[in-house]
C-alpha positions in Angstrom: 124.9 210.3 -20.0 127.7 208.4 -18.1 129.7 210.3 -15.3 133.4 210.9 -15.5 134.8 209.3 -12.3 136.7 210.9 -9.8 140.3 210.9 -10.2 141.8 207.8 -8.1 144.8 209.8 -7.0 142.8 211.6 -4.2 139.1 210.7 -2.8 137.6 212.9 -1.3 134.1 212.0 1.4 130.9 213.5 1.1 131.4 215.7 4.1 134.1 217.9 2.1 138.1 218.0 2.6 139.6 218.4 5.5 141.3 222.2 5.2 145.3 222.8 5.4 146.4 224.7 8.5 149.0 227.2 8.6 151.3 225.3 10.7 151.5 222.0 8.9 153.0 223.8 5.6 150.4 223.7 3.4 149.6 219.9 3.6 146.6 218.2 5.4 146.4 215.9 7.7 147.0 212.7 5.1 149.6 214.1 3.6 147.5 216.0 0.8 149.4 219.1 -1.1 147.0 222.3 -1.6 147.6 221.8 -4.6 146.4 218.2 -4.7 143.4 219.0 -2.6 141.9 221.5 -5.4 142.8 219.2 -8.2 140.3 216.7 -5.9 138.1 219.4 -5.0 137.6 220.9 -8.9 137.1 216.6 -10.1 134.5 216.5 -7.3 132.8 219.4 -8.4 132.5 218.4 -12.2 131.6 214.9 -11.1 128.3 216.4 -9.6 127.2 218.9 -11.6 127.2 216.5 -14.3 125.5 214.1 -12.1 122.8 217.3 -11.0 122.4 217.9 -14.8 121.7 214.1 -15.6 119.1 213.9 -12.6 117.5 217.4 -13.8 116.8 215.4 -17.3 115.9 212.2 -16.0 113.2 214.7 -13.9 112.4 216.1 -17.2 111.9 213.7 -18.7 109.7 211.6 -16.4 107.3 214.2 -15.8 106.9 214.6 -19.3 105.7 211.0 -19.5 103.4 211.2 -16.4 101.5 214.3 -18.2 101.2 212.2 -21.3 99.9 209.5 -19.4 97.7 211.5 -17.3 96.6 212.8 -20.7 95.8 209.1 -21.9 93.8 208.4 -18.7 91.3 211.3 -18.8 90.9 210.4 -22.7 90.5 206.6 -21.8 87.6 207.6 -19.1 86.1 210.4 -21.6 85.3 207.4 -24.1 84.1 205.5 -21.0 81.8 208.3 -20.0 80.8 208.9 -23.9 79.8 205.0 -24.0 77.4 205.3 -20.9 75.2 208.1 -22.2 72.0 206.9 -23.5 70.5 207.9 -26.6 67.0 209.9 -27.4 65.9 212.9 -25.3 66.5 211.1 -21.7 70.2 211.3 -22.1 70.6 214.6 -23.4 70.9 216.4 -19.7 73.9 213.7 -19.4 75.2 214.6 -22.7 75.8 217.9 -21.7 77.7 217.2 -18.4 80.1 214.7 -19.9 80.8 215.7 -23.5 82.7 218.3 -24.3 81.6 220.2 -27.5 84.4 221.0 -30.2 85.9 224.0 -30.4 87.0 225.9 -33.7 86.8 221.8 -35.3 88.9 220.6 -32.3 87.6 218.7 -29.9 88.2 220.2 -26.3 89.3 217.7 -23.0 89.5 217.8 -19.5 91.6 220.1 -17.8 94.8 217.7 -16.4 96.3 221.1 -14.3 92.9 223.3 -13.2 94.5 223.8 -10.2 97.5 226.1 -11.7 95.3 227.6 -14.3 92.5 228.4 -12.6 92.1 231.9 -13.0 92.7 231.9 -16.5 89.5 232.5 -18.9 88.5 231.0 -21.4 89.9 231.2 -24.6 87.8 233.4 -27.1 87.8 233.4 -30.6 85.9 236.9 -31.8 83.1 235.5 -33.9 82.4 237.8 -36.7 80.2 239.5 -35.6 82.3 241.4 -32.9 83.2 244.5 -32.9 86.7 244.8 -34.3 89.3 247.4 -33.3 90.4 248.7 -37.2 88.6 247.3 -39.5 84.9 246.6 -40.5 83.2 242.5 -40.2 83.2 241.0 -43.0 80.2 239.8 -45.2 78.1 236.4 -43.9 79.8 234.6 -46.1 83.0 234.3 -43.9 81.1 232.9 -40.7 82.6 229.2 -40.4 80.7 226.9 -41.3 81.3 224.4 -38.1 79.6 227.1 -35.9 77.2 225.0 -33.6 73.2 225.8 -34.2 73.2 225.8 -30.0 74.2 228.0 -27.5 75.7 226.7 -24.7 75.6 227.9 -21.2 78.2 230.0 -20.3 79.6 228.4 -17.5 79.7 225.6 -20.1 81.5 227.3 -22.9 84.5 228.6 -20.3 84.8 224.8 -19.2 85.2 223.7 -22.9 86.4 226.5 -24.3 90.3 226.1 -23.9 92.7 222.7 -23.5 95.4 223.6 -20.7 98.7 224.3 -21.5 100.0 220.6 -20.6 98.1 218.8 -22.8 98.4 221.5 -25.3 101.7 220.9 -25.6 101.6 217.0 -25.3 99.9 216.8 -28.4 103.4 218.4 -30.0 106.1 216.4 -28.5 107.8 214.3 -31.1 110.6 211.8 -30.3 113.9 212.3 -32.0 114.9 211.0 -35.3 117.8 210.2 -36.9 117.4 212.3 -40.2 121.3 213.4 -40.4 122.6 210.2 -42.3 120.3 210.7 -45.0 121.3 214.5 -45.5 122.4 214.4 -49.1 122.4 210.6 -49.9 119.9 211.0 -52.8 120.9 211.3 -56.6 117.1 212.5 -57.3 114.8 214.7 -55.4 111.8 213.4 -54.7 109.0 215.8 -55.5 105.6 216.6 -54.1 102.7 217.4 -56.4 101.0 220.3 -55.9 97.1 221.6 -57.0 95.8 224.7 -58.2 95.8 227.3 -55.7 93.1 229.0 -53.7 93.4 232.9 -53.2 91.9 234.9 -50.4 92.7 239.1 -50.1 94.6 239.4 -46.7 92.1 242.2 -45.6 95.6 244.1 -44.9 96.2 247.5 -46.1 100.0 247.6 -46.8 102.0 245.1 -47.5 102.1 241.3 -45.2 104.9 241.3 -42.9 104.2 237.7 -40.7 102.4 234.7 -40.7 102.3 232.2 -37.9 100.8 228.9 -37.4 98.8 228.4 -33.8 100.9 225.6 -32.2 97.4 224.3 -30.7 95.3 224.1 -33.6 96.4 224.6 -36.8 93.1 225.6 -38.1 94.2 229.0 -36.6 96.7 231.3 -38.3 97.6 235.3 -37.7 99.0 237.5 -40.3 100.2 240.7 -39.2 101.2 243.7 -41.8 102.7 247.3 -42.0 99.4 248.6 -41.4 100.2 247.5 -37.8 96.6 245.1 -38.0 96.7 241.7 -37.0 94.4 239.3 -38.2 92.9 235.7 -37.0 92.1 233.7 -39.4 90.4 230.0 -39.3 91.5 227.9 -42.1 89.3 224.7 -43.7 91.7 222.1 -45.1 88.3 221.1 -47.4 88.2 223.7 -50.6 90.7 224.6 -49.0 89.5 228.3 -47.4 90.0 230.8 -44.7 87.7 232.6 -42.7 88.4 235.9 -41.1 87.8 236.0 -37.2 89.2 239.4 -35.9 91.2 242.1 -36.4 93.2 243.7 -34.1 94.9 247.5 -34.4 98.8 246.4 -32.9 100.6 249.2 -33.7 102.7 250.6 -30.8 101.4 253.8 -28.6 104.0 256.1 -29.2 105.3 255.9 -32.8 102.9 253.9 -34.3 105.4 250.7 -35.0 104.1 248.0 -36.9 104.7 244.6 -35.1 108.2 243.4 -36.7 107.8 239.7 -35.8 105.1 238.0 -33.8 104.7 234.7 -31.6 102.1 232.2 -30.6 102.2 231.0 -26.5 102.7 227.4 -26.2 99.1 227.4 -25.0 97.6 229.1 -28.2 95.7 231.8 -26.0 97.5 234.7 -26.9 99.9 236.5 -29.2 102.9 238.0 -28.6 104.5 240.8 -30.4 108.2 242.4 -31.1 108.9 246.7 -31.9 111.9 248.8 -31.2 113.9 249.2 -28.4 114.1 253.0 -29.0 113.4 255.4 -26.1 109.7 256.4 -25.3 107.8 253.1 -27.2 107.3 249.8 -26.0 108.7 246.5 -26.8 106.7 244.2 -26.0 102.7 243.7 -26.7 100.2 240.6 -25.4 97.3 240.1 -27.7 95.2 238.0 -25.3 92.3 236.0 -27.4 90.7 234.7 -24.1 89.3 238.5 -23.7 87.1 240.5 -26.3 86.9 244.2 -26.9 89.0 247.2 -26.9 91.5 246.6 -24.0 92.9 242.8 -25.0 96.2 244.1 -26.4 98.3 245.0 -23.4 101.6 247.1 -23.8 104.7 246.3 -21.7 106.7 248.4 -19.9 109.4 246.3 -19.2 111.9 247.9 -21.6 115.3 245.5 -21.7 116.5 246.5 -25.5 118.9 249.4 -25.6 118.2 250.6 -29.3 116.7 249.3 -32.5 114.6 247.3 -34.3 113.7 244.4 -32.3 114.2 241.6 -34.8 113.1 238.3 -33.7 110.7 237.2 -30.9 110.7 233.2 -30.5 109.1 230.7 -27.6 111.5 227.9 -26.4 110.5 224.6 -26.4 110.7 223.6 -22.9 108.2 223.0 -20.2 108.8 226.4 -18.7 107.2 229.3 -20.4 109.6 231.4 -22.1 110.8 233.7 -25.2 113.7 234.9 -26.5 114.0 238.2 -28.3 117.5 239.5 -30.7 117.4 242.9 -31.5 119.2 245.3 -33.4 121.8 246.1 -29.9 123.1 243.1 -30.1 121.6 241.7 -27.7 119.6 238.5 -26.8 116.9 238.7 -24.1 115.2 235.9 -22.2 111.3 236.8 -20.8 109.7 234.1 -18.5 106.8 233.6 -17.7 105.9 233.8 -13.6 102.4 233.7 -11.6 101.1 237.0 -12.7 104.7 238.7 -14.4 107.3 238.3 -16.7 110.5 238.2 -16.1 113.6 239.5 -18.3 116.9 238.6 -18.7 119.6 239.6 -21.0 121.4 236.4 -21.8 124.1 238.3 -23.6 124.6 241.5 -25.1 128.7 241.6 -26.9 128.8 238.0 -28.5 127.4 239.6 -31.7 129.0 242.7 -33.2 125.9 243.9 -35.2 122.1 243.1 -35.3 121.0 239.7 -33.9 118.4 238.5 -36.6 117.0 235.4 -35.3 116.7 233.3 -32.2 115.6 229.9 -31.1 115.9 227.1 -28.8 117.2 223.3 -29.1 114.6 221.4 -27.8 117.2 218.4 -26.0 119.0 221.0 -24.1 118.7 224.3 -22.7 120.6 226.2 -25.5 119.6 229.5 -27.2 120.7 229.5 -30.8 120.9 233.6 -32.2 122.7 234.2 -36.0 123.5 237.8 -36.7 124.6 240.3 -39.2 127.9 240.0 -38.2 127.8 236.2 -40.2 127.9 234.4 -36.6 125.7 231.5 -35.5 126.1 231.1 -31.6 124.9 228.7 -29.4 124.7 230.0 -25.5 124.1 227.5 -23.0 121.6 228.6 -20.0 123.1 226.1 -17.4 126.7 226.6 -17.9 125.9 230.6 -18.9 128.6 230.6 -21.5 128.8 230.0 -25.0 128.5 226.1 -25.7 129.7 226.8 -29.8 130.2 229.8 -32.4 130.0 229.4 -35.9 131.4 232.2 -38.0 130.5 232.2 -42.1 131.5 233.6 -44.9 127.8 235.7 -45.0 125.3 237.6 -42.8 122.8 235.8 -41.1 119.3 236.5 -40.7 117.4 233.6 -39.5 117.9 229.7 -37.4 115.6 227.5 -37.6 116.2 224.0 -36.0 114.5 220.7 -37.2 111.6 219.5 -36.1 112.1 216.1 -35.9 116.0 215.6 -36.0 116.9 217.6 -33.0 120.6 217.9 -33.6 119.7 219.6 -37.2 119.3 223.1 -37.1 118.9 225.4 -40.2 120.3 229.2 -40.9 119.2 231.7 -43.8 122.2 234.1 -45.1 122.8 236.5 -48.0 124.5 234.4 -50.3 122.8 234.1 -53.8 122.8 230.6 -54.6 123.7 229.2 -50.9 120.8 230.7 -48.7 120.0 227.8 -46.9 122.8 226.1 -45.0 122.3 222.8 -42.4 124.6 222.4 -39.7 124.9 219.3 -36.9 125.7 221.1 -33.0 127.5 218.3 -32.8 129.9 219.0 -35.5 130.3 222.9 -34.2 131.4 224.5 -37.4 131.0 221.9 -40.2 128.5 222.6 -42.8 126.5 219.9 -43.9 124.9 220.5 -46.7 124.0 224.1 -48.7 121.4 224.9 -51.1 119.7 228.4 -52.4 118.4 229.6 -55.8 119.2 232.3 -58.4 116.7 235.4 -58.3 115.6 236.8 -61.3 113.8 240.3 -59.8 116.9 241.6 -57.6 120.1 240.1 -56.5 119.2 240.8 -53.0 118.3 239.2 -50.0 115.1 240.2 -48.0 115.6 238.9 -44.2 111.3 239.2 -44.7 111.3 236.4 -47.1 111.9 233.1 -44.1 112.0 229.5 -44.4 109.9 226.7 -42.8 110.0 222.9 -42.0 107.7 220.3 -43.0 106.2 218.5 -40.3 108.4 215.3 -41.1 111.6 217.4 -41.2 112.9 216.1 -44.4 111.4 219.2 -46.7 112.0 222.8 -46.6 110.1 226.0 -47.9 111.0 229.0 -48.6 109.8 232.0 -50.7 111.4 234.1 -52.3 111.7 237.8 -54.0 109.6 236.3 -57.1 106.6 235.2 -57.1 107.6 231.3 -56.3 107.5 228.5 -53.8 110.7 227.2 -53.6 111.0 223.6 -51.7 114.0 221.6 -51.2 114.7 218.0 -50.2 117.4 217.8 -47.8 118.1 214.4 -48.8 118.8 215.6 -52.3 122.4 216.2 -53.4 122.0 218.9 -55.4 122.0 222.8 -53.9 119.2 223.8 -56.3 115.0 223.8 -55.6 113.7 219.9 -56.0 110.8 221.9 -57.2 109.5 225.8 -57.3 105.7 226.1 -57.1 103.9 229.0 -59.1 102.5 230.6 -56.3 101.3 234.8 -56.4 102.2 237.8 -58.6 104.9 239.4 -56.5 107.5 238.3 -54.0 106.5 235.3 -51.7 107.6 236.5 -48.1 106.8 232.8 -46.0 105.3 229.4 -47.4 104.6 227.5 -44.3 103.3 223.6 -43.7 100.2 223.1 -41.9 100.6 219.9 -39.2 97.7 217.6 -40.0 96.4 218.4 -43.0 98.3 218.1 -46.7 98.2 222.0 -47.0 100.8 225.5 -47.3 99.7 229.1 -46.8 101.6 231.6 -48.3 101.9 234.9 -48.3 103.1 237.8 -50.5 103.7 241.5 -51.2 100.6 241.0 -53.8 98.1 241.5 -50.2 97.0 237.8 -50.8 96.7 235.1 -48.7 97.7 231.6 -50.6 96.1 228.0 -49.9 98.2 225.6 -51.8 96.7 222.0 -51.3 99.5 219.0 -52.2 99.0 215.2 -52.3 100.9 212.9 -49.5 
């Protein structure tokens, strides 16, 4: 980023400017007008807050690489270590000190930052077996199949049990690509072919409401319904099938809310999820899955919402631990994550004139995207705390979902038949890129359950719909219709997402079933 220099009409030194007196009519020693020294004085101060920003991402970003590199180091001396132990029954003692057994199929590493995570415990995934808060175990069957035919020791198991939360996110961090030229460049869409599906009942007693991938492992997924149960399931890329690990009762204390939208931490240890902000129930829950039995689902006091359905509950991806939340008042609220707190902040609560429906956060800079009701996109920048851009539509918005890979392409749902989907470049501010959407046969409207996701290479997009189909669309495509619609259940498809390393969607519907939809690369 290159700094605008100072104008050459007045320089100012490091040490400040040299005040006006009274008696010298307003002009400094040098002969400087008032007026000239704040022209200086307002150049100087632009000249190093840019130069403070540039520094802060230069810090960034060089820590970044010294955790990936730390990272590639304890990985590098693992294999070392793995090398050096001998085979038969003499080395097994060894074995067990320097290995480190896998963990729900992934294998588990050193801990680069013990020190600041000390007191954590181990992540715990309820085996079967547990004793669940709502519902009954299910039968044998469901017990995964990679479960080890040892018991460890349990000093063992908490050392092996968990990755910490710098590595964790190491393993996601993607450089940027270019993906924006090739936004409608393509005559033909190119299509990917799909196989038979797998079905599994969602164990869910009224209808899905959420489904989230684990950003650690994405073996692990969490549906979440009106029955106000949320359940962890482990997912096996080979069939493909889904095993059922726990079940959790969610629903608020007071009314008995249903979670309306839920969120992985970065670290993959616990859930977070999003009710009302009306008086007397809570807001905010923690589903902690390092901690078994009754008491792992913690309900927050902290009560920042005025009114309403909270909408939208989103991590940003930055090194700092944090979440946004819209709600229903308008407002957008920032919660970080401190030593043993959370903190809350309401970024803004009068850009929007109706419900905020989604949030998220652009991953080069600290900006929190939020789309509304009211048809307005609006990016808000944390540094400058202002409003960096506003897009205003000709339709309500109920979703933004920015690109993983292209980090300048971000994506929002509306209400228009035909034009759901539109892609827009920050840079650009209110020029819509490209537009695409599909005619519904069951209703002609729009459900703000039914939500869109990105495939891991950022050129794809799914999206269900309020029939039973998968919907994908090629953004490189210049048509605005599906490059292909995927039979997928018997009623409406509320979210088709992509799993990250393995050629696999999961879907689920108003029909209580869980879909695994296996594709060919």
């Amino acid at each position: 980023m290159a700094l605008h220099p100072l104008p050459k009409k007045i320089k100012l030194e490091d040490n400040g400017a040299t005040e006006p007196s009274e008696s010298d009519g307003g002009e400094d020693p040098l002969g400087n007008s008032i007026e000239e020294q704040e022209e200086a004085l307002i150049a100087l101060i632009e000249h190093r807050s840019k130069e403070v920003e540039l520094l802060g991402q230069k810090a960034s970003y060089y820590q970044s690489q010294a955790e990936t590199a730390k990272r590639k180091l304890q990985e590098s001396q693992l294999q070392l270590a793995r090398l050096r132990v001998p085979s038969g029954p003499a080395g097994s003692r060894r074995s067990r000190v320097e290995s480190f057994p896998p963990v729900n199929g992934v294998e588990a590493r050193p801990e680069p930052r013990a020190q600041s995570h000390s007191s954590r415990p181990p992540l715990i995934i309820p085996s079967i077996n547990s004793k669940l808060s709502t519902t009954k175990a299910p039968p044998p069957s469901a017990v995964p199949r990679n479960k080890p035919t040892h018991e460890a020791p349990e000093k063992s198991k908490r050392e092996t049990s968990t990755v910490r939360s710098s590595e964790k996110r190491n393993l996601v961090e993607k450089e940027h690509q270019d993906l924006i030229p090739s936004v409608r460049k393509s005559s033909s869409p190119n299509t990917i072919p799909f196989h038979p599906g797998t079905y599994i009942h969602s164990q869910h007693k009224r209808k899905l409401r959420t489904l989230v991938l684990s950003p650690v492992d994405d073996q692990l997924l969490v549906t979440s319904a009106l029955d106000g149960v949320v359940n962890l399931w482990q997912v096996q890329a080979k069939g493909p099938s889904a095993n059922l690990l726990s079940s959790t009762d969610c629903l608020s204390p007071k009314h008995r809310r249903w979670p309306e939208d839920i969120a992985w931490h970065p670290d993959g240890d616990s859930l977070f999820s999003v009710y009302s902000g009306d008086p007397g129930d809570c807001q905010i829950s923690m589903l902690n899955l390092r901690v078994s039995g009754n008491k792992k689902v913690t309900y927050w006091e902290e009560k920042p919402h005025i009114k309403g359905i909270i909408n939208s509950i989103n991590f940003m991806p930055w090194n700092d631990i944090c979440f946004a939340t819209g709600g229903s008042d308008h407002a957008v609220v920032l919660w970080s994550e401190k030593i043993d707190s959370w903190k809350h902040k309401a970024i803004h609560r009068n850009l929007h004139s109706s419900a905020v429906m989604g949030v998220a956060g652009l991953l080069q800079k600290r900006v929190i995207l939020s789309t509304g009701s009211d048809k307005r996109v609006i990016g808000f920048d944390l540094l400058a705390e202002r409003t960096a851009f506003k897009n205003q539509i000709d339709s309500r918005c109920m979703s933004v979902l920015p690109n993983p890979c292209d980090f300048n392409l971000f994506m929002v749902q509306t209400g228009t038949i035909t034009k759901q989907l539109r892609l827009f470049d920050i840079r650009l501010r209110q020029t819509e890129i490209h537009s695409f959407g599909w005619k519904q046969e069951s209703s002609e409207t729009q459900s703000a359950l039914i939500n869109q996701a990105w495939s891991p290479d950022g050129l794809y997009v799914s999206s269900g719909t309020v029939d039973p189909m998968i919907h994908i669309f090629d953004i490189r495509y210049n048509g605005n219709s599906p490059s292909q619609s995927v039979q997928a259940h018997q009623k409406r498809v509320f979210k088709a997402i992509w799993h990250q390393s393995h050629p696999l969607m999961t879907t689920i519907s108003s029909d209580l079933n869980i879909g695994l939809h296996k594709f060919s690369k």
